[in-house]
C-alpha positions in Angstrom: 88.2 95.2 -17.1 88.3 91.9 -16.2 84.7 90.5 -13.6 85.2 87.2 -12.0 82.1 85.2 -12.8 81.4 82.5 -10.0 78.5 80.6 -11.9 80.9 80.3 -14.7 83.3 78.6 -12.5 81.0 76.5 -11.4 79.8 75.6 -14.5 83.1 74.5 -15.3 83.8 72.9 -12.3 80.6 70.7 -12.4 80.7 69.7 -16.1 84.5 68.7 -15.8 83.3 66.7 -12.4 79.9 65.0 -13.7 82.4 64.3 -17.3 84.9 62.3 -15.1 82.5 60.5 -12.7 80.7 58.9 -15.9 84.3 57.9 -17.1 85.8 56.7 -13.7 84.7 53.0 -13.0 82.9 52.9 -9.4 84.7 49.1 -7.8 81.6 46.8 -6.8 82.1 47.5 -3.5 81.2 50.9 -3.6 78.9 50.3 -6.5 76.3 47.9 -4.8 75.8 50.1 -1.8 75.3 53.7 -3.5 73.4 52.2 -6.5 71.3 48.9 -5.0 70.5 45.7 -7.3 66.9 46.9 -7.5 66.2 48.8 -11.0 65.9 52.9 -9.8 61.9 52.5 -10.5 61.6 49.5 -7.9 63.4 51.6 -5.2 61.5 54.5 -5.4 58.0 53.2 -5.8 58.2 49.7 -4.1 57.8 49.0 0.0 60.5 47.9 1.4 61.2 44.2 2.0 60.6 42.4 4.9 61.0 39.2 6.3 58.2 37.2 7.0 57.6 34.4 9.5 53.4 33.6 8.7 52.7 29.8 8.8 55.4 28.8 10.2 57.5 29.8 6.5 60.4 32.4 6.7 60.4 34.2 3.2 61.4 37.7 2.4 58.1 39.8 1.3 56.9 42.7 0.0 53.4 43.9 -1.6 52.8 44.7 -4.5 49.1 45.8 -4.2 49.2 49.5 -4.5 52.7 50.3 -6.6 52.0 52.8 -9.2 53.9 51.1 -11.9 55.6 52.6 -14.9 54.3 52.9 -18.1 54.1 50.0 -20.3 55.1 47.8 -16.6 52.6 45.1 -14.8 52.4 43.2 -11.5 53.6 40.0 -14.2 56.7 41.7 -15.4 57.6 43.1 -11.8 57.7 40.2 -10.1 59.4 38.7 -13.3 62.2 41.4 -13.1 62.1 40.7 -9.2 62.9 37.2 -9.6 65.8 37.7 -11.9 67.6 40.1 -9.3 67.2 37.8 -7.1 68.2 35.1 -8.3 71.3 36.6 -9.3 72.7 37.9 -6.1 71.2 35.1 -4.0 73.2 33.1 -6.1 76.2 34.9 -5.2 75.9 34.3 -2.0 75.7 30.3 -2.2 72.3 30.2 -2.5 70.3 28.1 -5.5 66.4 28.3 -6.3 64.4 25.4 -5.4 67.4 23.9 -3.4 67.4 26.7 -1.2 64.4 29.2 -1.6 61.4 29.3 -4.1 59.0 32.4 -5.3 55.3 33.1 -4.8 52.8 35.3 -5.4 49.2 35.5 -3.8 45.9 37.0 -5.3 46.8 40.0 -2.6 49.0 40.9 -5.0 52.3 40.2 -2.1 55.6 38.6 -3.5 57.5 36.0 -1.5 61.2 34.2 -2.0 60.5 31.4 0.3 63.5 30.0 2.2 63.5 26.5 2.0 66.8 25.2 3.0 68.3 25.1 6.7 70.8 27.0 5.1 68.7 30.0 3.9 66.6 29.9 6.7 69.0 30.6 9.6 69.8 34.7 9.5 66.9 35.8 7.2 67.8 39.6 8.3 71.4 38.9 7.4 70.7 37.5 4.1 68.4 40.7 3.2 70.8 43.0 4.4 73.2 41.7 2.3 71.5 41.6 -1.3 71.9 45.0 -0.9 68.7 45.6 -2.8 68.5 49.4 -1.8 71.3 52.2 -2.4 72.6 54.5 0.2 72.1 57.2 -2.1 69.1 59.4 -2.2 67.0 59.0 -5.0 66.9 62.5 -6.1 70.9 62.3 -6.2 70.7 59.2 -8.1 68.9 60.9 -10.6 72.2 63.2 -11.1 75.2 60.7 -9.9 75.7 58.5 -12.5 75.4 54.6 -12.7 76.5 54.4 -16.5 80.1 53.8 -18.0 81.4 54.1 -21.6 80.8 51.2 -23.2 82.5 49.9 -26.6 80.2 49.2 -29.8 79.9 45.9 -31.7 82.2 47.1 -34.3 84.8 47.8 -32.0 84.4 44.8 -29.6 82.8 42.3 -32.1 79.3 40.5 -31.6 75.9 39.9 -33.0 73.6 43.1 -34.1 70.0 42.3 -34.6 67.0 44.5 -36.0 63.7 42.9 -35.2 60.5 44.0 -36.5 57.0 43.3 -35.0 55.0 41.6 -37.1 52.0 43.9 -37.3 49.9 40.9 -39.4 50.4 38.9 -36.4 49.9 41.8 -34.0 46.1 41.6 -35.1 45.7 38.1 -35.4 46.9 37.7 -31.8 44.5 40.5 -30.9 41.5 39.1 -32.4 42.8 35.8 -31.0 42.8 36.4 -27.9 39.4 38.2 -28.0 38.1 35.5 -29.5 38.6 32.8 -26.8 38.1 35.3 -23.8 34.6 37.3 -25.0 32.3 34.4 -24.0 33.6 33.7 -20.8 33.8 37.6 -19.9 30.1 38.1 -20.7 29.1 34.9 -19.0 30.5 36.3 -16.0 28.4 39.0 -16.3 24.9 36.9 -17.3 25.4 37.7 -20.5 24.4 34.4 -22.3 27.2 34.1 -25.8 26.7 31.6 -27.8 29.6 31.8 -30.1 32.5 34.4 -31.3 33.6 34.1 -34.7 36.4 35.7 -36.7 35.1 37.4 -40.2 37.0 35.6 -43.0 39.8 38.4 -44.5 38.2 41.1 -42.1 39.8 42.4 -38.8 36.3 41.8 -37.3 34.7 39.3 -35.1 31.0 38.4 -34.9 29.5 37.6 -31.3 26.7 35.8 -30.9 24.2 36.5 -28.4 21.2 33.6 -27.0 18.6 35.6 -25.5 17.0 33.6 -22.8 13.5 32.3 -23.2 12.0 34.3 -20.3 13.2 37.3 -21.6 11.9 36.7 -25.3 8.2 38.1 -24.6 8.9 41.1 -22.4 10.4 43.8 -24.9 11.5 46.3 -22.1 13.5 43.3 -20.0 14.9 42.3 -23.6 16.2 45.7 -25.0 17.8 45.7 -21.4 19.6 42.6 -21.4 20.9 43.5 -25.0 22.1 47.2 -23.9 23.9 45.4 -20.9 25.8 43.4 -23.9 26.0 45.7 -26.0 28.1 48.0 -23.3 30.1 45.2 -22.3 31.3 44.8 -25.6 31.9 48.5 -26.8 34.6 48.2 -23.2 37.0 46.2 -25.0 39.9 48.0 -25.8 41.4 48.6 -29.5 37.9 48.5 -31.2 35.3 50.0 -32.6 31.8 50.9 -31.7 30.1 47.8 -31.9 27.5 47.5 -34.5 24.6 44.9 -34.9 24.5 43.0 -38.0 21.5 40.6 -37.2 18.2 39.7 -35.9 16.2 37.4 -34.2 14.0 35.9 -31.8 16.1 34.1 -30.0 19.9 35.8 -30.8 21.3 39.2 -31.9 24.5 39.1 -33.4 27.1 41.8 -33.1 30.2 42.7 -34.7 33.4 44.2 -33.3 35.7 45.7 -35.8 39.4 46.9 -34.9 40.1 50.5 -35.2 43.3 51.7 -36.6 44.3 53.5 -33.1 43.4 50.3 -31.1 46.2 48.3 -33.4 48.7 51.0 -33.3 47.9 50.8 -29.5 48.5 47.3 -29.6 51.0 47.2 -31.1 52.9 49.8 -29.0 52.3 47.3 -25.9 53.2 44.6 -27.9 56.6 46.3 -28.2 57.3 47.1 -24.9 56.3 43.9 -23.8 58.7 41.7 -26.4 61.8 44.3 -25.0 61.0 42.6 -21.7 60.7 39.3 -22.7 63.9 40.0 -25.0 66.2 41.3 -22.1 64.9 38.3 -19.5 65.8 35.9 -22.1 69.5 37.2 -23.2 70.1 37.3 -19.7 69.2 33.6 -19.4 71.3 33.0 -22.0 74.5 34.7 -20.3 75.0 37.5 -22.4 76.8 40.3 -20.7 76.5 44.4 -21.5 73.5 43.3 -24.2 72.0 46.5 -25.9 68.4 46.4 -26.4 65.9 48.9 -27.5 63.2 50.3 -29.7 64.0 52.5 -32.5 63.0 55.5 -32.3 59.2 56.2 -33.5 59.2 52.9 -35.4 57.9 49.1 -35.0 61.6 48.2 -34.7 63.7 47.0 -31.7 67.7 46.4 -31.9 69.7 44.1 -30.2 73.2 44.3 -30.0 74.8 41.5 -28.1 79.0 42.2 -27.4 81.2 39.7 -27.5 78.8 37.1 -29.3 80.4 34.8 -31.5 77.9 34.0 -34.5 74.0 34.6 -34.9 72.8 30.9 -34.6 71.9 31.0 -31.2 70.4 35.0 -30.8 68.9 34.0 -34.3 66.8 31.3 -32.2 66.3 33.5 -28.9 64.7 35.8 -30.9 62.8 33.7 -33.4 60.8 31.0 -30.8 57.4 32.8 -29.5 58.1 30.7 -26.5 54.0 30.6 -26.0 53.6 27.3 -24.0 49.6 26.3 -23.7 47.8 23.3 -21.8 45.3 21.9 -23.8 43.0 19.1 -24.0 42.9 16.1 -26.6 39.5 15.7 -28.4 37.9 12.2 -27.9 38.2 9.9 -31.0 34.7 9.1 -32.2 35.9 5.8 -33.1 35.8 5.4 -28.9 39.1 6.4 -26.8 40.6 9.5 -25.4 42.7 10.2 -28.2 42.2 11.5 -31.2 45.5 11.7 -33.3 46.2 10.3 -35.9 50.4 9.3 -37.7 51.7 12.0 -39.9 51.4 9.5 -42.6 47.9 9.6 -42.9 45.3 12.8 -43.4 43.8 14.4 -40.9 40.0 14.5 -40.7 38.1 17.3 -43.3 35.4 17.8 -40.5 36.0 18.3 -36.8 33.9 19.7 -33.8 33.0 23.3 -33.6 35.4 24.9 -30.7 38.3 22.0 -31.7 41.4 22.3 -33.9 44.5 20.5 -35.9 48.0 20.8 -34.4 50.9 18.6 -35.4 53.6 16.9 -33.1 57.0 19.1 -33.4 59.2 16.3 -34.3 57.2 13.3 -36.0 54.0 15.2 -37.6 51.5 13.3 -36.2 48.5 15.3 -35.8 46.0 15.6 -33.0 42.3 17.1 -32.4 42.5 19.2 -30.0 39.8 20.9 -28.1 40.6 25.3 -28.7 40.4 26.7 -25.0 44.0 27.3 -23.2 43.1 25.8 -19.8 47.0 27.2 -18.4 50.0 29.0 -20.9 52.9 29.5 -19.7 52.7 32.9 -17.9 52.3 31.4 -14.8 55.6 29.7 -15.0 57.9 30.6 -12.6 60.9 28.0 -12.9 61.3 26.0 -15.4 64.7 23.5 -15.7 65.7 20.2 -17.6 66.1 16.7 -15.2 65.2 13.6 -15.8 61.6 11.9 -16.1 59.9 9.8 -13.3 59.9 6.4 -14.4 63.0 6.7 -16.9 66.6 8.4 -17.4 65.1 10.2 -20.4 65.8 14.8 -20.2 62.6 16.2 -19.5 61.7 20.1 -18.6 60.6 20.5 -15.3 58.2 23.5 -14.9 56.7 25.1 -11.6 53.8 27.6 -11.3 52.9 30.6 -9.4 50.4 30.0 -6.7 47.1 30.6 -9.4 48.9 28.6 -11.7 49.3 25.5 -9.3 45.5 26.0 -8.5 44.5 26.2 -12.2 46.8 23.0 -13.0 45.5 20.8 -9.9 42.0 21.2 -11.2 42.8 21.1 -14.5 43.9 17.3 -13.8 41.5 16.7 -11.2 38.7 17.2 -13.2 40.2 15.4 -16.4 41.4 12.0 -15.3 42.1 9.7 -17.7 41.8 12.3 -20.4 45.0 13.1 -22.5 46.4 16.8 -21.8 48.3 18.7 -24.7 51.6 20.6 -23.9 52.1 23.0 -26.7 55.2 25.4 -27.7 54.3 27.7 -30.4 51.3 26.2 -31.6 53.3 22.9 -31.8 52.4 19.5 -29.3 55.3 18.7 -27.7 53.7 15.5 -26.0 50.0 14.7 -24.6 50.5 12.1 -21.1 47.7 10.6 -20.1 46.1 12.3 -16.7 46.7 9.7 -14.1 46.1 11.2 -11.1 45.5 15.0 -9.9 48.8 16.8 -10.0 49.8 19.1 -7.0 53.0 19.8 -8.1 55.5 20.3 -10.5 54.1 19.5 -14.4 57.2 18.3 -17.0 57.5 18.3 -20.8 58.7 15.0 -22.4 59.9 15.4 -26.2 63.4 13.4 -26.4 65.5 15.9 -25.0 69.3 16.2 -25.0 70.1 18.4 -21.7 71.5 21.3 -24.1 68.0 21.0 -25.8 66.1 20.8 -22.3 68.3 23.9 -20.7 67.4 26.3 -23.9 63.8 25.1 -23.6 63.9 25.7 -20.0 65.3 29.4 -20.2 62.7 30.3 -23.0 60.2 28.8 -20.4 61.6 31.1 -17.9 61.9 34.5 -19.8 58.3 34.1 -20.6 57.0 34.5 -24.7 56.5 37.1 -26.9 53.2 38.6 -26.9 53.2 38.8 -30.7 55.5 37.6 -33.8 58.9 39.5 -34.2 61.3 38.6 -37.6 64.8 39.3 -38.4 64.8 42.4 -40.6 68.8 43.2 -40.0 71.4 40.6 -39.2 75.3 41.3 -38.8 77.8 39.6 -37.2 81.1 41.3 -36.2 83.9 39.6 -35.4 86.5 40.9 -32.6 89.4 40.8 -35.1 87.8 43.2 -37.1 86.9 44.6 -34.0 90.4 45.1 -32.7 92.1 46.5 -36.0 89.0 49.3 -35.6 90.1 49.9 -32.6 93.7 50.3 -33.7 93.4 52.3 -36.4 90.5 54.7 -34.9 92.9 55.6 -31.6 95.8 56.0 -34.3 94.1 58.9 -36.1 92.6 60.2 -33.1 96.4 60.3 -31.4 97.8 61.5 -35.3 95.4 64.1 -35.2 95.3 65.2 -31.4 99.0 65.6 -31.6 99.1 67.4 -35.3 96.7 69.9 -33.9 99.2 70.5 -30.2 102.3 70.6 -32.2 100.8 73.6 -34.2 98.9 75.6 -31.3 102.1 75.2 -29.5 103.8 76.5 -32.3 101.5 78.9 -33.7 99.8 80.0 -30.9 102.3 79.9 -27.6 100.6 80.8 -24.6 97.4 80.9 -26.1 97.8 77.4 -27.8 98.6 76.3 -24.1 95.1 77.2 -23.3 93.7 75.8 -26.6 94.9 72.3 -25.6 93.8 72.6 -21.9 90.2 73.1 -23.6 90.5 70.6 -26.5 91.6 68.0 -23.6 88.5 69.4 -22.0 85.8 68.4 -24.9 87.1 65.4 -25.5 86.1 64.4 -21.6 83.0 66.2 -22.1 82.2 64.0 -25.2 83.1 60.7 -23.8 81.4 61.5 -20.2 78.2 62.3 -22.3 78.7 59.2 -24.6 78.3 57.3 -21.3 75.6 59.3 -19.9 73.3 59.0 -22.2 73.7 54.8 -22.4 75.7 54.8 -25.7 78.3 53.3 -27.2 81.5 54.2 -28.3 81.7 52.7 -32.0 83.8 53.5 -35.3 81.7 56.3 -36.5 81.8 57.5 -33.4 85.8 57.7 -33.3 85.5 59.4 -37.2 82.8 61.6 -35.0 85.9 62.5 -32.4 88.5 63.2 -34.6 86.0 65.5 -36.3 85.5 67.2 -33.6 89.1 67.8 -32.7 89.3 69.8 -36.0 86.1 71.7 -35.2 87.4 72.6 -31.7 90.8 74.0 -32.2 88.8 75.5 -35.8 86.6 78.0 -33.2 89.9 78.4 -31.3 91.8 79.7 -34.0 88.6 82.1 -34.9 89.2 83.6 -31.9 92.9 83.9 -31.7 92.5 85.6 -35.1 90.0 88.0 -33.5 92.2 88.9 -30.9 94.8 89.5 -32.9 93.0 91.9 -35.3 92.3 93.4 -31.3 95.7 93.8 -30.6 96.9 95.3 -34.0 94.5 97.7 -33.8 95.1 99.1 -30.3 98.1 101.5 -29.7 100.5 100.5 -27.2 99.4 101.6 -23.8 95.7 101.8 -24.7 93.3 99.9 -22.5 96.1 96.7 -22.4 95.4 93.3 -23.5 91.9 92.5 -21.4 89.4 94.4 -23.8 91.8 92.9 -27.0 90.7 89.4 -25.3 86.7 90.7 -25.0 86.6 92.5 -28.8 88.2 89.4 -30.2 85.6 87.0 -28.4 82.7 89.3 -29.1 83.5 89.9 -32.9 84.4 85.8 -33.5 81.1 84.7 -31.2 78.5 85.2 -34.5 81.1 83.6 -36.8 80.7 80.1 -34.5 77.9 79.9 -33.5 76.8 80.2 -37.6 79.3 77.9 -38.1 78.7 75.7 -35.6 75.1 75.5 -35.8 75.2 75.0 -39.7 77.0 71.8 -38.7 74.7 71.5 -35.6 71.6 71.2 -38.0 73.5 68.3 -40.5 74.0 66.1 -37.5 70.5 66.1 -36.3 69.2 65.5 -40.0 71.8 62.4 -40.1 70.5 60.9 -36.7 66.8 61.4 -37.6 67.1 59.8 -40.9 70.5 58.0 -40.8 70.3 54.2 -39.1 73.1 52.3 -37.0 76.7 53.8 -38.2 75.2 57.1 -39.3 73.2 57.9 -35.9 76.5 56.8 -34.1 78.7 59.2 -36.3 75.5 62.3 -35.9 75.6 61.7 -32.1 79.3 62.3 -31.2 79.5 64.9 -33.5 76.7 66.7 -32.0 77.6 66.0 -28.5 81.4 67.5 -29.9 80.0 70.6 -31.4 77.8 71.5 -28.3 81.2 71.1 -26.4 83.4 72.6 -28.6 81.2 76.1 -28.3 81.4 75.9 -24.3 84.9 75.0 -24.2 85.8 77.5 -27.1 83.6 80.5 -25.9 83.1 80.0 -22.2 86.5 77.5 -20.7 89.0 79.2 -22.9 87.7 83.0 -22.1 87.9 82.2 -18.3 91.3 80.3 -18.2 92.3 84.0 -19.6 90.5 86.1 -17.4 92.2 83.8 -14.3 95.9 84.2 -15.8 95.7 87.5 -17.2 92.7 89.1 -15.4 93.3 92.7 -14.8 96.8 92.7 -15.0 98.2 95.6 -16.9 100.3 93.5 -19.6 101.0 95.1 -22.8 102.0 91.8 -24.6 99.9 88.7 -25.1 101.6 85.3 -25.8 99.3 84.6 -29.2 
């Protein structure tokens, strides 16, 4: 006797409705207003904006003070990921940065677009109203109505696929780096006299080396004290050891700091995240639309796939520049002067000062002494853009700070007039002006620009550099004829073999083939509406995945049929009808799938975990298809019966 199951039916119902909303396009004009611009993370934890009228500015403001940010997410890359919203729907409605509005920050942690221009400044409210920053949808149903669409893979649309590795070297000489230069001024902060921090040659260690004060040197209590107080400041930096002392005197104590093997892996973990920031701002300077970009699973790697690219050369040199811009000042000459440099032509000098160091001009070699302390690098750039120079025609990039970074580069010249100041891109001078005057304003890069050379300097400026070195360790380039004939032939065996497989169930099967094809329709939305769900991409392998999976799910329908047949043959005519044939020949087939299909199950997930690019797609559809194929086999397929049949007392089935 045939029970009418309502969860069933609304299990059906809801998978077949979720499966077509992934696949249905939402038009832009519904899609801003349910969604918002604002990533999902910055409308659930973030205040909402407001527009502000203090001193006399109108600017749209929000604080940023107490937002519980996502892992592996600062205040830097929020307001970064802020600014690139904004710019691109204030754009859309006619408005430009620095023309019409600029961004700030304060040291209360609030953000501000500024609205400079009549233009921008005449319906504030309007204006916020209608960058739509916030969805209309509650966040708890945004969590189960989809944003996501299918999207095609690079073999199917053409473009560039990338695999970049983190350079884990690098990851530790950027680590001990950056401890290096920041130690002494962290313990002087705290009274903590350090004379000097040095890096142990071929070691991942650094010394530190501790003055003990005169008035401290004949009381042994006072002393033991001030050393503790050191010797806990330094055992709180992150990603090392416990620090261990290594010498002795009077007058200094010298520690050493050794990186542990959890504080690199650490590291390096943040380093990742933060490069797959910097690596989506910049390829959406760059204009690249639907770019894919993420880490691979459990390992040092990140992918990009960019659709639609035509070659490598330019993601090739997105990917490659650090982008690190620093401010640094040129060593006097002894000879007398303010510069020390010297033409590429001649050797540089075998002896320098202690705290100085060597960098070469990008483009002619020349060399210059530099003194090592970054006095401002390039994280507190904000805009960055190529125009031309103040006293001559020549392309220069134009760069403007954040409010600390204004303040840091106004004393920076203020105190150093006449002195020559160092603007460095990866470790490379790009020019060193003479400090006139103090500079309030905007700071610019001179280097003999061409304005394609100054705009891809200026976006790299913009998207901020990468925290450690990345290299190329996979690159491909697919082109969209390729792409097309894939996509031809792929739809051409997926049609062959859909209608091979209707032709036969109709033939075979009648009736019951009927409701084999109303399933087999059925998975195939299932697998596509998941394909978008979960963010991927339809690809080749992913096609050979499909077409698989056809075969697999008209193989557990003809399991069944079988079954019921067996059922049928079995049963004398009048005997209980055709309802309990249905239920034996479902109950005696179920074991026979689900060993089947879990056999198959098991291959796919050893081909994703192991298997890389082609052979994850392939393992992904074709477990996403056999998960279907069992609920449309076992579960659709059973109730379509029980609905048409149901306790109707037939004594022929249609199989």
């Amino acid at each position: 006797m045939y029970r009418f199951s309502i969860w069933k039916i609304v299990l059906i119902l809801g998978v077949l409705l979720f499966s077509a909303l992934y696949l249905i396009p939402t038009p832009d004009r519904f899609y801003n207003p349910l969604y918002g611009n604002l990533p999902l993370w910055m409308q659930e934890k973030l205040p909402r904006f407001e527009v502000s009228e203090e001193d006399e500015r109108r600017a749209l403001k929000v604080s940023l003070a107490d937002v519980d940010y996502p892992e592996g997410i600062n205040f830097q890359d929020a307001t970064q990921e802020l600014q690139d919203v904004f710019r691109v729907h204030l754009r859309k409605l006619g408005l430009e940065e620095t023309a019409d509005y600029q961004f700030d920050t304060t040291e209360a942690r609030d953000f501000y677009v500024l609205l400079t221009s009549e233009k921008a400044r005449q319906n504030p409210s309007a204006t916020l109203e209608n960058l739509q920053l916030y969805g209309s949808l509650p966040v708890t149903l945004r969590r189960l109505i989809p944003n996501n669409r299918l999207k095609l893979g690079l073999d199917l649309r053409g473009g560039v696929h990338l695999v970049l590795e983190v350079d884990l070297e690098a990851s530790k000489t950027e680590l001990l780096r950056e401890n290096r230069l920041s130690i002494p001024d962290r313990l002087r902060t705290e009274d903590v006299l350090c004379r000097e921090v040095k890096q142990v040659d071929a070691q991942e260690a650094l010394n530190v080396f501790i003055g003990i004060p005169s008035r401290l040197r004949a009381d042994a209590a006072e002393k033991q004290t001030y050393l503790e107080k050191a010797r806990d400041l330094l055992n709180e930096l992150e990603f090392f050891e416990d620090v261990q002392t290594i010498a002795e005197t009077e007058t200094q104590t010298t520690y050493q700091l050794r990186l542990s093997q959890s504080g690199i892996q650490k590291y390096s973990d943040q380093a990742i995240q933060q490069v797959l920031i910097v690596l989506r701002n910049r390829v959406d300077a760059f204009g690249v639309s639907e770019p894919s970009i993420r880490q691979e699973a459990n390992k040092p790697r990140i992918i990009v796939e960019l659709p639609g690219a035509k070659d490598s050369s330019k993601p090739l040199e997105i990917v490659k520049d650090m982008g690190r811009l620093e401010f640094k000042l040129v060593e006097k000459s002894p000879a007398g002067g303010n510069l020390w440099r010297g033409s590429g032509d001649t050797p540089p000098p075998d002896t320098i000062p202690d705290s100085t160091e060597i960098r070469y001009h990008y483009e002619t070699g020349d060399w210059y002494v530099l003194q090592s302390p970054v006095l401002l690098s390039g994280d507190r750039i904000v805009n960055a853009g190529p125009s031309t120079g103040r006293t001559s025609f020549d392309i220069v990039v134009s760069m403007s700070f954040d409010g600390s970074g204004r303040t840091t580069f106004a004393k920076v010249t203020g105190d150093n007039i006449g002195r020559h100041l160092a603007i460095l891109l990866d470790g490379k001078v790009q020019s060193a002006p003479v400090i006139n005057d103090q500079i309030l304003g905007n700071a610019i890069i001179e280097g003999n620009f061409s304005f394609e050379e100054a705009n891809y300097l200026s976006n790299i400026l913009k998207a901020g550099a990468f925290p450690v070195g990345v290299q190329i360790a996979e690159e491909r380039t697919v082109g969209p004829t390729l792409g097309q004939e894939s996509i031809d032939n792929g739809v051409t065996a997926a049609l062959i073999g859909m209608v091979g497989v209707v032709v036969f169930m109709l033939v075979y099967y009648r009736l019951s083939g009927t409701i084999a094809i109303i399933a087999l329709v059925f998975n195939m939305l299932i697998i596509l509406g998941a394909l978008a769900g979960f963010g991927a991409a339809l690809t080749l392998p992913g096609i050979a995945g499909l077409v698989l999976t056809i075969g697999m799910s008209v193989d557990a329908n003809v399991l069944i049929f079988e079954r019921i047949r067996e059922e049928l043959r079995a049963r004398t005519s009048g005997t209980g009808g055709v309802w309990p044939a249905i239920e034996g020949g479902y109950q005696r087939a179920f074991i026979t799938i689900l060993d089947a299909n879990l056999t198959t199950l098991f291959t796919a997930l050893v081909l994703y975990q192991f298997g890389t690019g082609p052979i994850k797609g392939f393992a992904v559809t074709l477990g996403i298809g056999i998960l279907a194929s069992m609920f449309t086999a076992i579960i659709v397929t059973r109730e379509i019966y029980g609905l048409v049949i149901g306790n109707r007392d037939m004594k022929k089935l249609s199989i």
